[in-house]
C-alpha positions in Angstrom: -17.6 -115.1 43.6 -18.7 -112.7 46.2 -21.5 -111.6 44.6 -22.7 -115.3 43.9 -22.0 -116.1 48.1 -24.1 -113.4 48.9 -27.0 -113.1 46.2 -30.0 -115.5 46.9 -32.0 -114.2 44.2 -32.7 -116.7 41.4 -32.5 -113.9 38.6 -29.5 -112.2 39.7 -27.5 -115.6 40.2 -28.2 -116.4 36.8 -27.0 -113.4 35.7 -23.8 -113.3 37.2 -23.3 -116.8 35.7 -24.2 -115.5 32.0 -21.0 -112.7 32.7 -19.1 -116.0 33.7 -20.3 -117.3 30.1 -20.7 -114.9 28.0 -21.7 -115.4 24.5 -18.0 -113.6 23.5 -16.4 -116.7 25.0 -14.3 -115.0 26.8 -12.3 -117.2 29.3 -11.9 -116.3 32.8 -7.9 -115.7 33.6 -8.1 -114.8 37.4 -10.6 -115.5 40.2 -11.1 -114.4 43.5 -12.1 -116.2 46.5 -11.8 -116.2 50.3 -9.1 -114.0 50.2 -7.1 -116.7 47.2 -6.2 -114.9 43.7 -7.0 -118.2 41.5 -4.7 -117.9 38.2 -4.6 -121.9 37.2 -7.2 -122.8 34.7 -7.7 -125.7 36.6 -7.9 -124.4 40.4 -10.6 -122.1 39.0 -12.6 -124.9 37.5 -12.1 -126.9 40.7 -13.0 -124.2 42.8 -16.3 -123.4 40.8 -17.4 -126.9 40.9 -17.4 -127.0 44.5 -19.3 -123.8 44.7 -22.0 -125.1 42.6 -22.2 -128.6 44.4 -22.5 -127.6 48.4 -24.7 -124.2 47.1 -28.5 -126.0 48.1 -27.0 -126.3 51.7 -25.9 -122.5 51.7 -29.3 -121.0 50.1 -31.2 -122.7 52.9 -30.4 -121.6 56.5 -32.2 -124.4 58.4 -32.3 -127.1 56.3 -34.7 -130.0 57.9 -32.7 -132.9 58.1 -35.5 -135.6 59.1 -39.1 -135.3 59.1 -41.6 -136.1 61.4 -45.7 -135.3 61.4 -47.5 -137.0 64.1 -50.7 -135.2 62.1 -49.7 -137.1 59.0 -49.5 -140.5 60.3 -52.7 -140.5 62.4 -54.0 -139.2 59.1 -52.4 -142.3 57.0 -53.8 -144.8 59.8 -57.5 -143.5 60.1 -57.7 -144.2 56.1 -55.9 -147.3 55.5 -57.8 -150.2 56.5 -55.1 -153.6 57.8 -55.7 -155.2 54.4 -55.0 -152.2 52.3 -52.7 -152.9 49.1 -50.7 -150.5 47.5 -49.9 -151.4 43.6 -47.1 -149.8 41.9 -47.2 -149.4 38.3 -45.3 -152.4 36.1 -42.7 -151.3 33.8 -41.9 -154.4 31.2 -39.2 -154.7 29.1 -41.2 -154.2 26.3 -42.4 -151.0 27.6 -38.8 -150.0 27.9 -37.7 -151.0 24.5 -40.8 -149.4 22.7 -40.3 -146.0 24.7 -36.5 -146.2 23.3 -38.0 -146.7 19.6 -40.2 -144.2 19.6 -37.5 -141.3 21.2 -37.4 -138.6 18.8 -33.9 -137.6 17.1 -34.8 -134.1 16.6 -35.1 -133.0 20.4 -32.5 -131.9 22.2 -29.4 -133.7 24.6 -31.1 -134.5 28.0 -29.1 -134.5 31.5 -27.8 -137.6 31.2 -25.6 -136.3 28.6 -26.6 -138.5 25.5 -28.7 -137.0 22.6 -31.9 -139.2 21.4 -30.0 -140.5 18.3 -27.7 -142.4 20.3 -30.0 -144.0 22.8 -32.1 -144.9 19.8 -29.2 -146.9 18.1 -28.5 -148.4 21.1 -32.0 -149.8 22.0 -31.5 -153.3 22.2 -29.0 -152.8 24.8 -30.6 -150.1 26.7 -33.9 -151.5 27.3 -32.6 -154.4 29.6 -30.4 -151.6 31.9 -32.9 -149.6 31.9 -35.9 -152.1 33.0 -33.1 -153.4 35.5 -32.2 -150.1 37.1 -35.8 -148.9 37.4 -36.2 -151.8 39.5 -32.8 -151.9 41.3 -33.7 -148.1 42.4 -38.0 -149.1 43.3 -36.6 -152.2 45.3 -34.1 -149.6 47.3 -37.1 -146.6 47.4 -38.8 -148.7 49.4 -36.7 -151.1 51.7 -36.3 -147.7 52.8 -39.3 -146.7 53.4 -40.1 -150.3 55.0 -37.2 -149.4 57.4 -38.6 -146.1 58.2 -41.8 -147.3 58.4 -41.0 -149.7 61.1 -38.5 -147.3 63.4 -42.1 -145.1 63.2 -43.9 -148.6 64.4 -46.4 -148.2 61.3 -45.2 -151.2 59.7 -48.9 -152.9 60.1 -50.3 -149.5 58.2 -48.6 -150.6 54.8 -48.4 -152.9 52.9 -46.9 -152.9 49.5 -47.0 -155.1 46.4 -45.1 -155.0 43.4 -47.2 -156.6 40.5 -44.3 -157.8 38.6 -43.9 -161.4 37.1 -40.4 -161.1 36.1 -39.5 -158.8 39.0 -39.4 -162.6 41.1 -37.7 -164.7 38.6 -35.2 -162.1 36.0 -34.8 -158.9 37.9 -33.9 -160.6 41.3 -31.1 -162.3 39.5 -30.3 -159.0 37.3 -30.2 -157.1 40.8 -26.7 -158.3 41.7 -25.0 -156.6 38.7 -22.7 -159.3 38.6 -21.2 -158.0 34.9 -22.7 -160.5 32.9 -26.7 -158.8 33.3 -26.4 -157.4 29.4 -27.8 -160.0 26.7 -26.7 -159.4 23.1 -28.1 -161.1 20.6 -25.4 -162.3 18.4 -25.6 -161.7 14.7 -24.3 -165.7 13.0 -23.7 -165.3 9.5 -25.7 -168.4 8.2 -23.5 -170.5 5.2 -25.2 -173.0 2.9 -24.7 -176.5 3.7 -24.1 -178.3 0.9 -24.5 -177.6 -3.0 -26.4 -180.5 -5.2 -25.5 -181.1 -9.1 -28.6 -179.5 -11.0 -29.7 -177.3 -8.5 -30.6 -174.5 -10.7 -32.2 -171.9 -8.2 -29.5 -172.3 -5.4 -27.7 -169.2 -6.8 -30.5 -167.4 -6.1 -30.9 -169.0 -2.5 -27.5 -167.3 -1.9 -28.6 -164.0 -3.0 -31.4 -164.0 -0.8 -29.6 -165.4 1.8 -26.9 -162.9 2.2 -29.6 -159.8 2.0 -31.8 -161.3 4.7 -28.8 -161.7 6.9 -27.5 -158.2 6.1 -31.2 -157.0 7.1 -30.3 -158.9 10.4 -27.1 -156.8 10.8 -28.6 -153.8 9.4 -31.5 -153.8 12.3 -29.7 -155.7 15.4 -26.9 -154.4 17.8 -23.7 -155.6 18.7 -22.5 -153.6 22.1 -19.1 -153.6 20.2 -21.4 -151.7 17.9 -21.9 -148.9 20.4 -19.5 -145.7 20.9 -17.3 -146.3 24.0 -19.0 -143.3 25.3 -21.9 -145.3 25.4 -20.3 -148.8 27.1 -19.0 -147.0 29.7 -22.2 -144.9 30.2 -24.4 -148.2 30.9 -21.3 -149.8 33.2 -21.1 -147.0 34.6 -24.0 -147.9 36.4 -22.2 -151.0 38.5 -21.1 -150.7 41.6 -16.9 -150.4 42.5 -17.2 -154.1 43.1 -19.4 -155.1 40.5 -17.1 -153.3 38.1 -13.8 -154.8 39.6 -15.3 -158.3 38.9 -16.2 -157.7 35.8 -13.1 -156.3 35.1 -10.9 -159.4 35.6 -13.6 -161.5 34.2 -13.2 -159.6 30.9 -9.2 -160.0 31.4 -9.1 -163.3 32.0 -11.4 -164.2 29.1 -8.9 -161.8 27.1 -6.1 -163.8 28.0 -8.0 -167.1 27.6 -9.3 -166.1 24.3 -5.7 -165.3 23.1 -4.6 -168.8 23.2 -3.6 -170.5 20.2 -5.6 -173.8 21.5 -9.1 -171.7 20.9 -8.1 -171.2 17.5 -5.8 -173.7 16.3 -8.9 -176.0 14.1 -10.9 -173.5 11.6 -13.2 -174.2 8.5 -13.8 -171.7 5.8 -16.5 -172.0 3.9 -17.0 -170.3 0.3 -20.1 -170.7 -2.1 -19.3 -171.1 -5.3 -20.9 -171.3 -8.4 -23.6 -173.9 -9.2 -22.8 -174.5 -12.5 -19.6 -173.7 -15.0 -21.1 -173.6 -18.2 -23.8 -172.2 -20.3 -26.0 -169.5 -19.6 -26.3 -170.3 -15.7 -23.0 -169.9 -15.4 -22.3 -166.7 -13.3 -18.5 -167.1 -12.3 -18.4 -165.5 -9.0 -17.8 -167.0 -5.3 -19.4 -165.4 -2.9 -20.1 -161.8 -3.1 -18.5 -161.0 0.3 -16.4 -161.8 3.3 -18.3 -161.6 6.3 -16.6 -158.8 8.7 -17.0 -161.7 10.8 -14.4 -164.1 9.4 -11.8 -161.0 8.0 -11.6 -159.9 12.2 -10.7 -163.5 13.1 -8.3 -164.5 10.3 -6.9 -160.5 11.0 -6.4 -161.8 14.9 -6.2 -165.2 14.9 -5.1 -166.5 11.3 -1.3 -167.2 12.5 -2.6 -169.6 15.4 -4.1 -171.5 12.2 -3.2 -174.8 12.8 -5.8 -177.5 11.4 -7.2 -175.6 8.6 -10.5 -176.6 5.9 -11.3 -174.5 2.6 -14.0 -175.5 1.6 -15.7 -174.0 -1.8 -19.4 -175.4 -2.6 -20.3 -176.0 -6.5 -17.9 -174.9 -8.5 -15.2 -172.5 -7.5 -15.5 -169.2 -9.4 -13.6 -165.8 -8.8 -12.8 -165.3 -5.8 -13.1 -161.8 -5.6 -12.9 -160.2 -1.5 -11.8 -163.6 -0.6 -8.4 -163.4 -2.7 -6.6 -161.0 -0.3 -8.1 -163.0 3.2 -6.6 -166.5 1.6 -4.0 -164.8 0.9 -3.0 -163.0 4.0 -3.7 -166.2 5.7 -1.9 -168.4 3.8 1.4 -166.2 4.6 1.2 -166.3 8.4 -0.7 -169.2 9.4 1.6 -172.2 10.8 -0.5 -175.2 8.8 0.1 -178.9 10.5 -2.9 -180.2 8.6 -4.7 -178.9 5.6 -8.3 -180.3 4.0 -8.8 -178.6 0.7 -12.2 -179.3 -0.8 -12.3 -177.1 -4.0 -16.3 -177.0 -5.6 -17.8 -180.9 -6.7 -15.1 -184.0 -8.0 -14.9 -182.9 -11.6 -16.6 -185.1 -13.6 -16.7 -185.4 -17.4 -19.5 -183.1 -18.1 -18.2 -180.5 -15.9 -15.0 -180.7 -18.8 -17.7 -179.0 -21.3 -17.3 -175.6 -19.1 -14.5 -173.3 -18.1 -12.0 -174.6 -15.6 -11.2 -171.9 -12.6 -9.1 -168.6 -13.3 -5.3 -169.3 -12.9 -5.5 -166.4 -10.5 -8.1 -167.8 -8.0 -6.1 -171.3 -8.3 -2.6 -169.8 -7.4 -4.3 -168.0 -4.6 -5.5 -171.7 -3.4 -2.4 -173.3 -4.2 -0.3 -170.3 -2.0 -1.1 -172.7 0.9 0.3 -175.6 -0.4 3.6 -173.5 -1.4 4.2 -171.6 1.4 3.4 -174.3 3.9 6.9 -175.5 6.0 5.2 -177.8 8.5 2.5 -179.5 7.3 2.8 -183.5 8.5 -1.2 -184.1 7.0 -2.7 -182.7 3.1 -6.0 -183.8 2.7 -7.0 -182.9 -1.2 -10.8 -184.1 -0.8 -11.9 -182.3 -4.1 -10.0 -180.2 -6.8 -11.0 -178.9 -10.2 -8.5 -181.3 -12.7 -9.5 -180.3 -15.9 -7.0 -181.0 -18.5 -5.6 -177.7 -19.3 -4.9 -177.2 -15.7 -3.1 -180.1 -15.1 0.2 -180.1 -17.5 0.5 -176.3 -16.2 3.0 -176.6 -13.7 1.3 -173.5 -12.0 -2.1 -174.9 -11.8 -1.0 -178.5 -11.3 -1.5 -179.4 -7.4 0.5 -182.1 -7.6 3.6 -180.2 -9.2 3.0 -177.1 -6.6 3.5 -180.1 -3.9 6.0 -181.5 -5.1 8.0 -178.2 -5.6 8.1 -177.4 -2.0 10.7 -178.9 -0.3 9.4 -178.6 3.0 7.0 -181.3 2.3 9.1 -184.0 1.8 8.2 -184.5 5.9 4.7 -184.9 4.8 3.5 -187.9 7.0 0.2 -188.3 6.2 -1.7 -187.8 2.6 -5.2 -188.6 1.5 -5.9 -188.2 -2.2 -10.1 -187.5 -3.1 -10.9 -190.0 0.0 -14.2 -188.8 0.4 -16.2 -187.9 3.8 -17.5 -191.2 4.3 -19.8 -190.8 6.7 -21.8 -189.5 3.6 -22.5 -192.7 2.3 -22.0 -191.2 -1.2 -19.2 -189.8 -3.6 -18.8 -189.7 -7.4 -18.7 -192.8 -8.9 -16.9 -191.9 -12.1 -14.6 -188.8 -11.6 -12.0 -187.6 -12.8 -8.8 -189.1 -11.0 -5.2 -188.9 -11.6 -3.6 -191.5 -12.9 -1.5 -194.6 -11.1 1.7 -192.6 -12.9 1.0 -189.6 -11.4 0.9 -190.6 -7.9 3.7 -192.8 -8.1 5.7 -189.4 -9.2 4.4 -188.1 -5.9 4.4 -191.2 -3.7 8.5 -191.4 -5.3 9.1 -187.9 -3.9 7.2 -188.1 -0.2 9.6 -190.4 1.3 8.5 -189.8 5.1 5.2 -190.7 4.2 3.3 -193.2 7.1 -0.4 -193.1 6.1 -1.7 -192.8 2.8 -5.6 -192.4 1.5 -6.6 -193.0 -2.0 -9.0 -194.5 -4.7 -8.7 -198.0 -5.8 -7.7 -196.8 -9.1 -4.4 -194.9 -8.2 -3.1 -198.4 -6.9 -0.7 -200.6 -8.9 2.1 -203.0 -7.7 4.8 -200.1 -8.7 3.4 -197.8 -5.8 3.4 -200.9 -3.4 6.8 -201.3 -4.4 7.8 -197.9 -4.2 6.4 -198.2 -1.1 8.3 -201.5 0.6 11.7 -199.7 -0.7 14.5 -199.7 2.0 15.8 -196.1 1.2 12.6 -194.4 2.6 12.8 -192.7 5.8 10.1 -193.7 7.2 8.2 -197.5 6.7 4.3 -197.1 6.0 1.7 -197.8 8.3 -1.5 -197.7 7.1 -2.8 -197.8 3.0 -6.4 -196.8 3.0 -8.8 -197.6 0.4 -11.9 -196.1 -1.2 -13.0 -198.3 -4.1 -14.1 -196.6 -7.3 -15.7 -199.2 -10.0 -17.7 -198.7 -13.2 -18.4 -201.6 -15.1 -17.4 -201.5 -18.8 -15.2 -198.6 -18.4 -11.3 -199.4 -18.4 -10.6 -196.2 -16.2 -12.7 -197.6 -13.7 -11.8 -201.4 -13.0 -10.5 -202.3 -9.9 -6.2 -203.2 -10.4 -5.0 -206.3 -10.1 -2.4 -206.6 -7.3 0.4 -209.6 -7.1 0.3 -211.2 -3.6 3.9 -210.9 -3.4 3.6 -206.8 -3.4 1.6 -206.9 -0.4 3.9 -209.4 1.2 6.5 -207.2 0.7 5.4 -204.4 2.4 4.5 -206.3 5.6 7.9 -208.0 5.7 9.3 -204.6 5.8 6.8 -203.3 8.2 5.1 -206.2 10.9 2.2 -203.4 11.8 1.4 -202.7 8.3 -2.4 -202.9 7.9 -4.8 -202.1 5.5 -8.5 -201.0 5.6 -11.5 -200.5 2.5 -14.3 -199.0 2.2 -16.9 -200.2 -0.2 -19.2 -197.7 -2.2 -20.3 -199.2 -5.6 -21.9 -202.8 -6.6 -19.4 -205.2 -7.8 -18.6 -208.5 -7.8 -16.8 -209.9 -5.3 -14.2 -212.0 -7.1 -13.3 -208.1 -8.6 -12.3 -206.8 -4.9 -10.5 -210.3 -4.2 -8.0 -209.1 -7.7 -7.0 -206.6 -5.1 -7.2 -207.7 -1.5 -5.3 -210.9 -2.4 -4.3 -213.6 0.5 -1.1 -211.4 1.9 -3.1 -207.9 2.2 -3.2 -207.5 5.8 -7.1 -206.2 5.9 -7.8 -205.3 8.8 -10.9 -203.2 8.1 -13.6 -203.3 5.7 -16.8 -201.5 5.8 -19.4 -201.4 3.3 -21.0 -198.4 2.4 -24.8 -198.0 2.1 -25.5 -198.5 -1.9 -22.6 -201.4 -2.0 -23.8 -204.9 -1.8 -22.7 -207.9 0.2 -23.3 -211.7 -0.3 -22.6 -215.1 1.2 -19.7 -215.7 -1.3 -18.1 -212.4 -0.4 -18.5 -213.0 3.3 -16.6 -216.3 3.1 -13.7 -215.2 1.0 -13.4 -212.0 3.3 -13.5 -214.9 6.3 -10.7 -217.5 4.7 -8.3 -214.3 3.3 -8.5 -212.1 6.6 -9.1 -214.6 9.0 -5.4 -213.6 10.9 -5.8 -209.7 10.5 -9.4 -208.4 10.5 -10.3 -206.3 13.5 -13.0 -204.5 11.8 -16.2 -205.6 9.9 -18.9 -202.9 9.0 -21.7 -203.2 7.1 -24.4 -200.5 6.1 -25.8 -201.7 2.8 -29.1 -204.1 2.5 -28.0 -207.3 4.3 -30.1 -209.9 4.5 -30.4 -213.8 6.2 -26.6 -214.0 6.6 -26.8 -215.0 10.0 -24.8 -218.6 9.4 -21.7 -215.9 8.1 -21.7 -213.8 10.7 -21.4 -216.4 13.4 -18.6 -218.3 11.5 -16.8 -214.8 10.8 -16.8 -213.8 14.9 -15.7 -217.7 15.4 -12.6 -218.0 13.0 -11.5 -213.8 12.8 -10.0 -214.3 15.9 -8.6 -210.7 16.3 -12.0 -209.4 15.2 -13.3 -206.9 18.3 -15.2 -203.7 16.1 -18.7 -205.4 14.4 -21.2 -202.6 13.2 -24.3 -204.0 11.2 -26.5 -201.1 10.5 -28.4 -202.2 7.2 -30.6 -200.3 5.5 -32.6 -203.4 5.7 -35.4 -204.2 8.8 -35.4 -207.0 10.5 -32.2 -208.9 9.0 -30.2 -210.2 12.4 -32.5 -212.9 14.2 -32.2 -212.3 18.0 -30.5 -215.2 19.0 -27.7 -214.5 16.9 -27.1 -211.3 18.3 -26.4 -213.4 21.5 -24.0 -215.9 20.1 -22.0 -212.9 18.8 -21.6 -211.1 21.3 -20.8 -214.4 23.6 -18.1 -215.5 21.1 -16.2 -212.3 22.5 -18.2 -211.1 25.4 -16.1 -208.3 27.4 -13.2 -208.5 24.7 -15.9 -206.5 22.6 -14.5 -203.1 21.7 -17.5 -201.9 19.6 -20.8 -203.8 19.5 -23.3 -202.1 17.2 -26.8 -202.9 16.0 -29.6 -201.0 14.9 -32.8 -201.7 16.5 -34.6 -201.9 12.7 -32.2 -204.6 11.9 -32.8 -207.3 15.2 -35.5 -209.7 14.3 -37.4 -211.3 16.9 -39.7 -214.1 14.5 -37.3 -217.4 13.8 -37.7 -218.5 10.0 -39.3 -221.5 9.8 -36.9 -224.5 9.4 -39.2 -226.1 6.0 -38.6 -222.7 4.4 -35.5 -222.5 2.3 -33.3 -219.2 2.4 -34.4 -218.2 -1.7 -37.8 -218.9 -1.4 -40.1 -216.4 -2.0 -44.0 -217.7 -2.2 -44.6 -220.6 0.3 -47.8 -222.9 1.5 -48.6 -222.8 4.9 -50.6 -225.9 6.8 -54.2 -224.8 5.3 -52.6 -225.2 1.8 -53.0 -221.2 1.1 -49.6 -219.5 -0.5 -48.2 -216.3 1.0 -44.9 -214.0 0.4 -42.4 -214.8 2.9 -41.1 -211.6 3.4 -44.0 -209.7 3.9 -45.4 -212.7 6.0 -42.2 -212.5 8.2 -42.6 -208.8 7.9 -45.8 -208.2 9.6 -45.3 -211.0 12.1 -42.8 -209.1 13.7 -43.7 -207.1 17.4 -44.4 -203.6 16.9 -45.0 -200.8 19.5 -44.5 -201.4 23.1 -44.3 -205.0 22.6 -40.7 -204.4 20.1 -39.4 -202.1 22.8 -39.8 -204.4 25.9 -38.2 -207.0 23.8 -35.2 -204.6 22.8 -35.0 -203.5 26.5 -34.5 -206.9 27.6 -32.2 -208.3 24.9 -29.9 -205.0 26.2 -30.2 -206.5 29.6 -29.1 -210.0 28.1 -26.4 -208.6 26.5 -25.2 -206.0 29.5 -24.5 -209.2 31.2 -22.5 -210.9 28.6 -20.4 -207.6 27.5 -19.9 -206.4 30.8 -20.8 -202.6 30.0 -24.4 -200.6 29.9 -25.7 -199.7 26.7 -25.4 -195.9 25.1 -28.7 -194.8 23.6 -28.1 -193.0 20.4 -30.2 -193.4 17.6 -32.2 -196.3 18.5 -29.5 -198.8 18.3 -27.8 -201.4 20.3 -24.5 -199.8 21.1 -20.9 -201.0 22.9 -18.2 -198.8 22.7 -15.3 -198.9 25.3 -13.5 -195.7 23.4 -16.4 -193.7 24.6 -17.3 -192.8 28.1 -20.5 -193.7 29.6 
């Protein structure tokens, strides 16, 4: 130690530090200095590191500790005119990020203590740090040098500009090191939206699909990616402060993150196979789980609480997801649960295999180990006929096994997403028997959703017993009609079944939804004069007529609040003024036809004065308000008539093109909102080019 206090040649101080370090690795057990025999590993580490940090003070006697040349700055001001600009070299991000790409592995561990390879991998996070540090430390260089420059009174001698366009707008910002300067592009595994019957290349969509985004994982970065090493290298770089903020920021979000509410609603979405026979028939789901969805159903799958599967196409094995369901479906604490397992089954899906008994029990799990469901929502499940008298395979027999879900409150059987505007019109249902065995066992039941064809005056019944515990609320109805076919006809339901229920249960109500064509005096078989309807909405390929509107009118008259129409709907003005006038309870009217131009103006206005601020929803869509009156002389089925100069035209296409188009349309719809803002009380929501009042949503 002596030796190294009193040496100042270069040489020999490297050479007593290559005895200290000898290739022999010998370690150093006991070390002199001032008079102090060092033994402790530590206190001789301690002591050498002070040595070597304070020894550029000791090897120069008379250090300078400020600098001054008169010389020099005479010098500077003789050659630097008053308008003399300095311009500093820009260093983009892109510079930055391409110098990182091009480092080469091979070369050695620089000072900073990180080998190549690693900086490399971690490009995409090092570039921004980088480009924001190189400017952190520029903008400090010289603020100074701008305040030694003006203690010297040479401040008019220099003036400096930094040619940087992001160093005014990004790196000001990015300056402040505020924790939250890193940008990580985050890698979203992409699913396919929705799987179509005949679709024969979709399989290979997946396939491509899943290697393009495993390219995307294979090339970009997550910092959660990066060795810790390396995370607290680049943070490293904060300042105490900066750090300490970030610090609780990150254990807040921890804590915030953590809370079942953030987790509670969840969707799982499989692809399954596009078709189950023949020789496109591949039989696998997808491939792989995305790391993605294991971490979170690892973390969060017990916070679980409003839970979707959802398989696309057919489901097929299962493979990696059998042991994720099945993890989840033992600690998740399900209140509600929408299964929608591959396409409705139809009759030519019977021609190909039906889903492994392993992948279905895996599926069913859920249903069996659930103990506090209160909502099952069986949208789609595979019932092909050697499934369904298999009390393994059988969903209905798994449900009704459970004893737990005799609480079940709510259950919707195959009610499809309506908002879809489409379902199957001939699948595969079970029976009215069957669900009256399931109806008999759920007797806490307060909603139920099902298709036309699972009703029968038994369930209604069953239904308006005494012995239930609980008194139903609401019956919904999707109808399901096939002309011809037995299987498919829409029941026939006494008056006195429906009376039964609401003399049990005053706020018993009932709504339909219309998908198929059919005649009307068919849905009046089921919604007799003692269903309580009080909402029917008809979807976009139904059909609606005069007839139909007035039976709906003289039936419902006492209970419908809700009339929705969004199938072709034309000159059916007269109805919908005598519906608002006599449906006294009616305050929900939605008309938006497929059709153009089928609501005159003025009618508009005489509904919504028949309510005016008792409105609840007021909807029309813009396409359907027409602005042309139909000639009085013009009957309502005529389709070729003679004007004055005795020359025939179509009366549709005439009305058609006599219609205001453009700006002309839009001024007219702006001021028959202001008409109607004054008579409903409320502004108007633009969405979707339509008319809209609708007090359940803020404005």
């Amino acid at each position: 130690m002596d030796a190294i206090d009193n040496d100042k040649n270069c040489k020999i101080l490297w050479g007593h530090l290559k005895d200290m370090n000898s290739t022999t690795k010998q370690e150093i057990d006991i070390l002199t200095h001032e008079g102090k025999v060092l033994i402790n590993k530590n206190d001789i580490a301690n002591c050498l590191n002070d040595h070597f940090s304070t020894v550029d003070e000791k090897l120069i006697s008379n250090p300078h500790k400020r600098f001054k040349s008169e010389k020099i700055n005479n010098y500077v001001k003789s050659k630097i005119n008053d308008d003399a600009k300095f311009s500093l070299y820009t260093v983009t991000n892109d510079e930055v990020l391409q110098a990182l790409k091009n480092l080469d592995i091979t070369k050695s561990t620089g000072t900073d203590g990180f080998g190549p390879r690693i900086l490399k991998l971690s490009t995409s996070i090092l570039s921004d740090c980088i480009d924001i540090h190189y400017w952190s430390g520029l903008k400090l260089y010289f603020d100074q040098l701008h305040k030694q420059i003006c203690r010297e009174e040479c401040k008019e001698c220099l003036y400096l500009v930094i040619t940087q366009e992001s160093m005014d707008e990004e790196k000001e910002n990015v300056m402040q090191c505020n924790g939250n300067d890193i940008n990580v592009d985050d890698v979203k595994y992409k699913e396919s939206s929705s799987l179509k019957e005949g679709e024969i290349d979709l399989q290979n969509h997946y396939e491509s699909n899943e290697e393009v985004i495993d390219e995307e994982e294979n090339l970009k970065l997550l910092i959660t990616d990066l060795p810790m090493e390396v995370i607290v290298h680049i943070y490293d770089f904060l300042s105490l402060s900066s750090r300490y903020n970030a610090s609780m920021a990150c254990h807040i979000l921890y804590e915030a993150f953590n809370h079942p509410k953030l987790w509670h609603e969840q969707r799982l979405m499989i692809n399954g196979d596009v078709l189950n026979n023949g020789s496109k028939y591949f039989g696998n789901c997808t491939r792989t789980v995305p790391n993605k969805t294991k971490h979170l159903i690892a973390k969060f799958g017990k916070y679980f609480q409003f839970l979707t599967i959802q398989v696309y196409g057919h489901l097929g094995k299962l493979h990696e997801w059998a042991p994720v369901l099945l993890e989840l479906s033992q600690q998740c604490r399900l209140e509600k649960l929408t299964l929608v397992v591959g396409k409705m089954t139809t009759v030519s899906d019977l021609l190909g295999r039906p889903p492994l008994k392993k992948d279905m029990e895996i599926l069913l799990s859920f249903i069996q180990n659930a103990f506090r469901i209160k909502h099952l929502d069986i949208k789609s499940w595979p019932l092909f006929p050697e499934t369904m008298f298999l009390d393994d395979q059988n969903i209905f027999k798994a449900l009704m096994k459970n004893k737990k879900l005799k609480e079940l409150e709510q259950l919707d059987l195959f009610w499809p997403y309506t908002h879809l505007m489409w379902s199957e019109r001939q699948p595969i249902l079970p029976d009215s028997n069957m669900v009256l065995e399931l109806i008999k066992y759920l007797g806490n039941l307060k909603k139920l959703g099902l298709r036309s064809t699972m009703l029968s005056d038994a369930l209604l019944e069953e239904l308006a017993l005494s012995g239930r515990s609980s008194k139903i609320n609401l019956i919904r109805i999707f109808v399901t009609y096939a002309k011809g076919k037995p299987e498919y006809q829409i029941p026939n339901i006494k008056s006195l079944s429906w009376k039964r229920l609401t003399d049990i249960s005053p706020d018993f109500h009932v709504e339909c939804h219309v998908m198929p064509r059919l005649p009307s005096i068919e849905l009046g078989n089921m919604l007799t004069l003692d269903c309580p309807l009080s909402k029917i909405t008809f979807l976009q390929w139904s059909r609606i007529d005069d007839q139909l509107i007035e039976s709906i009118v003289n039936k419902f008259n006492q209970t419908l609040k809700t009339f929705e129409v969004y199938c072709d709907f034309k000159d059916y003005d007269e109805a919908l003024i005598r519906m608002v006038a006599e449906c006294k309870f009616l305050e929900n009217l939605v008309i938006k036809s497929c059709s153009t131009h089928c609501v005159n103006v003025e009618t508009i206005k005489k509904l919504a004065f028949w309510r005016g601020t008792r409105w609840v929803t007021f909807q029309f869509d813009e396409k359907n308000i027409s602005f042309i009156d139909k000639p009085h002389s013009i009957e309502e089925d005529t389709v070729v008539a003679q004007n004055e100069n005795g020359e025939y035209f179509l009366v549709g296409m005439h009305q058609f093109h006599a219609e205001p188009e453009g700006k002309e349309r839009r001024m007219k719809c702006q001021e028959l909102k202001d008409s109607l803002a004054v008579i409903l009380g409320q502004k108007f929501i633009s969405r979707n080019k339509a008319i809209i009042i609708d007090r359940n949503t803020t404005v």
